[in-house]
C-alpha positions in Angstrom: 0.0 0.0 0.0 1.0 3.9 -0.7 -0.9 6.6 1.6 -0.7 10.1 0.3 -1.2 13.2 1.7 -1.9 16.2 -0.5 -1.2 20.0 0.8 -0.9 23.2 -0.1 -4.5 24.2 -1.7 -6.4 27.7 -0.9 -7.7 30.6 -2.4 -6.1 32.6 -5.3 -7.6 35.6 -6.8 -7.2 34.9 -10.8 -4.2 35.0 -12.2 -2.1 34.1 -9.2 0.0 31.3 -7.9 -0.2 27.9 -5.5 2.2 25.0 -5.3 0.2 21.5 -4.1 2.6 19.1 -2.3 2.0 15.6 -2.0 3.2 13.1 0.3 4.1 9.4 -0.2 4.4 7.1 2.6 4.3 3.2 2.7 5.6 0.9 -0.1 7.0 3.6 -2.1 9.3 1.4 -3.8 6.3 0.1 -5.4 5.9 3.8 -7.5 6.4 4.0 -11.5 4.7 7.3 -11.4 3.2 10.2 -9.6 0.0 12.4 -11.2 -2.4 15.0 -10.2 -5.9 14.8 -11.3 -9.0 17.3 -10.3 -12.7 17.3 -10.1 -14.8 20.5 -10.1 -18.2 20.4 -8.9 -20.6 18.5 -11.7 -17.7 17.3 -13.7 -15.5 13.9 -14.1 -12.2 14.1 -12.3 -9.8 15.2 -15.1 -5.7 14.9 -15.6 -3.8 17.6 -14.8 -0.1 16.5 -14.8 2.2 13.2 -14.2 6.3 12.6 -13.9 7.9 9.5 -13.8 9.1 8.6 -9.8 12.5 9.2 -12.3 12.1 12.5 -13.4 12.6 11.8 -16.9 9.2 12.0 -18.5 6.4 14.0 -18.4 2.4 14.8 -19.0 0.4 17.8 -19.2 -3.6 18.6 -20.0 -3.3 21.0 -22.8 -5.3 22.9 -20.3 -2.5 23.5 -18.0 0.2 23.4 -20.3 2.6 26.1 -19.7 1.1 27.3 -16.8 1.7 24.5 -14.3 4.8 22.5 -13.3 5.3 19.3 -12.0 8.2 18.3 -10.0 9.6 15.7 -7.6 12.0 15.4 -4.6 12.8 11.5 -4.4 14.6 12.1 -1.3 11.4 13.5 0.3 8.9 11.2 -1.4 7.0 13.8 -2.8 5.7 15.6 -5.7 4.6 19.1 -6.2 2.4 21.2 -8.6 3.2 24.3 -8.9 0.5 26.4 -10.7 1.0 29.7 -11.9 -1.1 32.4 -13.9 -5.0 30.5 -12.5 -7.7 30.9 -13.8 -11.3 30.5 -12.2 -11.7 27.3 -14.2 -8.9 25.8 -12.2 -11.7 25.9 -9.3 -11.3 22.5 -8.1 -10.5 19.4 -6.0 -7.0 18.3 -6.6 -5.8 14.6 -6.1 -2.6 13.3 -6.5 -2.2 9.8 -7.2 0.7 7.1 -7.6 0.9 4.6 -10.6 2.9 1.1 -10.4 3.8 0.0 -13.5 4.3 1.3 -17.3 0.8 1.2 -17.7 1.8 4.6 -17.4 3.8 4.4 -20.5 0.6 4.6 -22.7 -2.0 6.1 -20.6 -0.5 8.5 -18.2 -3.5 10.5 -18.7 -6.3 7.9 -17.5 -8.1 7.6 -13.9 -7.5 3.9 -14.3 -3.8 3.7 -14.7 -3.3 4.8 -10.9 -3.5 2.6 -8.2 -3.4 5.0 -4.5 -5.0 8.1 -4.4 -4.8 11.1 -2.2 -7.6 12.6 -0.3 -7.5 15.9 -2.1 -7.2 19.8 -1.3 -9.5 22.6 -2.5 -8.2 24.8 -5.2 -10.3 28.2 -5.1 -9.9 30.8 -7.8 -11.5 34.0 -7.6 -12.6 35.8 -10.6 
């Protein structure tokens, strides 16, 4: 098992700034790859952003592209989203979630592929 802990989630006013952290904990070994997905109220939980546990690859929603970053510390076990110039469409629940295998290698975008998932922190962006 992987338990994850997101942070870092709040109120913006549009066009401002937040960095999400999330936490692994348990059989980390066990990771392939880390992603962030969100749900707004009414709507399917959508991909945001994914990294291999390596560093070396990875995926964006056009819809964030080049306006969020995902990153990882190994060291700390955790991966962070940090999203720049928001919009009020980025009004959401954010989850991070951990993939095992290279699944991941063809569908890094799909709820499916990932096995733990986070609770999830509020993402507020005023307009």
């Amino acid at each position: 098992q992987v338990q994850l802990v997101e942070s870092g989630g709040g109120l913006v006013q549009a066009g401002g700034s937040l960095s999400l952290s999330c936490t692994a904990s348990g059989r980390t070994f066990s990771m392939y790859a880390m992603g962030w997905f969100r749900q707004a109220p009414g709507k399917e939980r959508e991909f945001v952003a994914a990294i291999t546990w390596s560093g070396a690859r990875t995926s964006y929603a056009d819809s964030v592209k080049d306006r969020f970053t995902i990153s990882l510390d190994n060291a700390k076990n955790t991966a962070y989203l940090q999203m720049n110039s928001l919009k009020p469409e980025d009004t959401a629940v954010y989850y991070c979630a951990v993939n095992r295998d290279r699944r991941w290698d063809r569908y890094s975008a799909t709820r499916t592929t990932y096995d733990y998932w986070g609770q999830g922190t509020q993402v507020t962006v005023s307009s």
